[in-house]
Backbone bond lengths (Angstrom), bond angles and torsions (degrees), N, CA, C in turn:
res aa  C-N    CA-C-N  psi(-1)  N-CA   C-N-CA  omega(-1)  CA-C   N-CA-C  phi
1 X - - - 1.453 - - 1.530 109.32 -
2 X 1.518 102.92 131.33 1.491 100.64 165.51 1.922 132.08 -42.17
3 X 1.049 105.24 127.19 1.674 111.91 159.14 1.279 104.40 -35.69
4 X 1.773 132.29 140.66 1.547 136.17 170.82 1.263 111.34 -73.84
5 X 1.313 155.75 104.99 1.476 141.14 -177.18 1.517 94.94 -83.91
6 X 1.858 108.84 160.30 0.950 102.41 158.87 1.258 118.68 -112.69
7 X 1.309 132.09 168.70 1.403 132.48 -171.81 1.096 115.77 -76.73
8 X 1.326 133.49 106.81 1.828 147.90 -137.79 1.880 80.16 -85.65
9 X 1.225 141.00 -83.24 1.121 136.64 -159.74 1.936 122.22 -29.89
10 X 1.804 90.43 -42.06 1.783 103.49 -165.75 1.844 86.91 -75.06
11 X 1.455 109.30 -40.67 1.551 120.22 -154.38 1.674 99.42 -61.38
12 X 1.242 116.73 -26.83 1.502 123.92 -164.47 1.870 111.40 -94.82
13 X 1.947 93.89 -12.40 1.130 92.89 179.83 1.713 124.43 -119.41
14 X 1.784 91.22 -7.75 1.694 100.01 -177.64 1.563 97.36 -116.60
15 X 1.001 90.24 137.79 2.359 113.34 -177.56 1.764 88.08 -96.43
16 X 1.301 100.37 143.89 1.423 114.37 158.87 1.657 116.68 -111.36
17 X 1.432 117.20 134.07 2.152 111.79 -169.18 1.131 67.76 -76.62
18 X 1.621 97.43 -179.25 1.327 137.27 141.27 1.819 124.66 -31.64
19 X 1.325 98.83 -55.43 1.520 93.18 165.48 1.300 124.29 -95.32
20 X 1.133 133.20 40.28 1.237 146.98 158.87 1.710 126.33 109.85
21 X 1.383 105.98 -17.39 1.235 117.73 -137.47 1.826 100.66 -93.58
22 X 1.235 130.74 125.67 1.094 152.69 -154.90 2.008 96.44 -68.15
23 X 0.869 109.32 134.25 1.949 127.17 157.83 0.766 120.79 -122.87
24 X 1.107 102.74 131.16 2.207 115.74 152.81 1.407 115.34 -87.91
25 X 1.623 112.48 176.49 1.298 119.03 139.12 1.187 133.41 -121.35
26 X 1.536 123.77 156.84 1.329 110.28 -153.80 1.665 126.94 -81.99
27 X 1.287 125.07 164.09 1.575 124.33 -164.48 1.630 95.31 -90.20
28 X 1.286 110.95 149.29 1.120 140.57 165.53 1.684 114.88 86.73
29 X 1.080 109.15 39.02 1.534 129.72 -163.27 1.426 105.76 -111.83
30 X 1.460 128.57 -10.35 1.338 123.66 -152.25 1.629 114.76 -100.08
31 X 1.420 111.40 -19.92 1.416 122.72 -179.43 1.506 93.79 -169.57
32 X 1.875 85.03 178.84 1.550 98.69 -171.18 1.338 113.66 59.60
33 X 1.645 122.39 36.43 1.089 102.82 176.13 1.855 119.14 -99.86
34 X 1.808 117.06 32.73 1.287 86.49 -179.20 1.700 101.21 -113.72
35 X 1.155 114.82 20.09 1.217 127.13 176.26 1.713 100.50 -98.49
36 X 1.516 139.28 -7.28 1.327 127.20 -161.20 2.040 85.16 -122.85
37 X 1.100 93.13 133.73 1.840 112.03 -167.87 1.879 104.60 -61.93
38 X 1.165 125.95 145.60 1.703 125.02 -173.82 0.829 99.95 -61.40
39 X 1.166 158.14 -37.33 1.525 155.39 -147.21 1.949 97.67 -90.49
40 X 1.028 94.79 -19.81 1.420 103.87 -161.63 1.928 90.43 -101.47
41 X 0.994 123.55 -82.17 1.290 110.74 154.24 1.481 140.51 8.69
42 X 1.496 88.43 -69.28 1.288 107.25 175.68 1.671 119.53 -56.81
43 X 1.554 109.83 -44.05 1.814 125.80 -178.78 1.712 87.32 -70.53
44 X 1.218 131.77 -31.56 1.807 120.69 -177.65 1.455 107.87 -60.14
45 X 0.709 122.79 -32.15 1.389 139.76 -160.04 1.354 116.46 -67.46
46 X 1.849 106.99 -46.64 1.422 102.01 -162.84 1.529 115.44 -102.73
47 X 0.783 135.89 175.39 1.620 138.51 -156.23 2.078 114.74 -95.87
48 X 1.235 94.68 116.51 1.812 78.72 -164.79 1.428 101.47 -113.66
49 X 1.546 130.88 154.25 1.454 135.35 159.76 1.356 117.09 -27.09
50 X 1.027 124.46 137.10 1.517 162.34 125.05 1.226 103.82 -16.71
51 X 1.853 141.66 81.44 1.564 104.01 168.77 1.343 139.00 -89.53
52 X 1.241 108.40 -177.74 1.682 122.73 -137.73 1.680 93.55 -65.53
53 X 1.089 126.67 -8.64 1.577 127.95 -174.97 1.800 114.01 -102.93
54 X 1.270 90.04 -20.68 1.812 91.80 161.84 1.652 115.41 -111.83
55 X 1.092 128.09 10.04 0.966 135.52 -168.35 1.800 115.94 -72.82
56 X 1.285 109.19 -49.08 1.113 135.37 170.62 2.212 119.57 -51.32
57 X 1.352 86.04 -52.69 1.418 100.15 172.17 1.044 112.81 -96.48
58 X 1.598 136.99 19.43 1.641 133.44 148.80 1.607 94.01 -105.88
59 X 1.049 131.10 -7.39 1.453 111.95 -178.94 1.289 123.83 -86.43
60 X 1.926 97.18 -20.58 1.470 116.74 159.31 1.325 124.42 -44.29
61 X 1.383 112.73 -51.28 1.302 147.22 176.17 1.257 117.68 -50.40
62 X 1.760 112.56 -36.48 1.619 103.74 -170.83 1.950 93.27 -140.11
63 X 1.408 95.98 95.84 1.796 102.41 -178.74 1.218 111.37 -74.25
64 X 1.250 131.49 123.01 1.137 133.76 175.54 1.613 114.39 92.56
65 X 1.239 102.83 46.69 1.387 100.79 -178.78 1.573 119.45 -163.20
């Protein structure tokens, strides 16, 4: 039987914590940022949950992880 690969695109874009639980990062963070206020910036920045309705079909995505 084939080795499981994981899907290099999701793998480069979803973090797994410590207790298992899948992250993103957030959209609209990537440019254009001197028109978007620091405070606002600042919330782009940090890393948020995975929710419970995509969770399932990114885990597909990354076996063993």
């Amino acid at each position: 039987m084939a080795k499981a690969k994981r899907h290099q695109g999701a793998s480069k874009r979803i973090g797994v914590t410590g207790a298992g639980r899948l992250t993103r990062g957030r959209q609209h963070g990537g440019h254009l940022k001197v028109k978007k206020r620091p405070k606002r910036r600042r919330s782009l920045r940090a890393r948020v949950a995975v929710h419970p309705a995509d969770e399932e079909r990114l885990r597909r995505l990354l076996p063993g992880r």
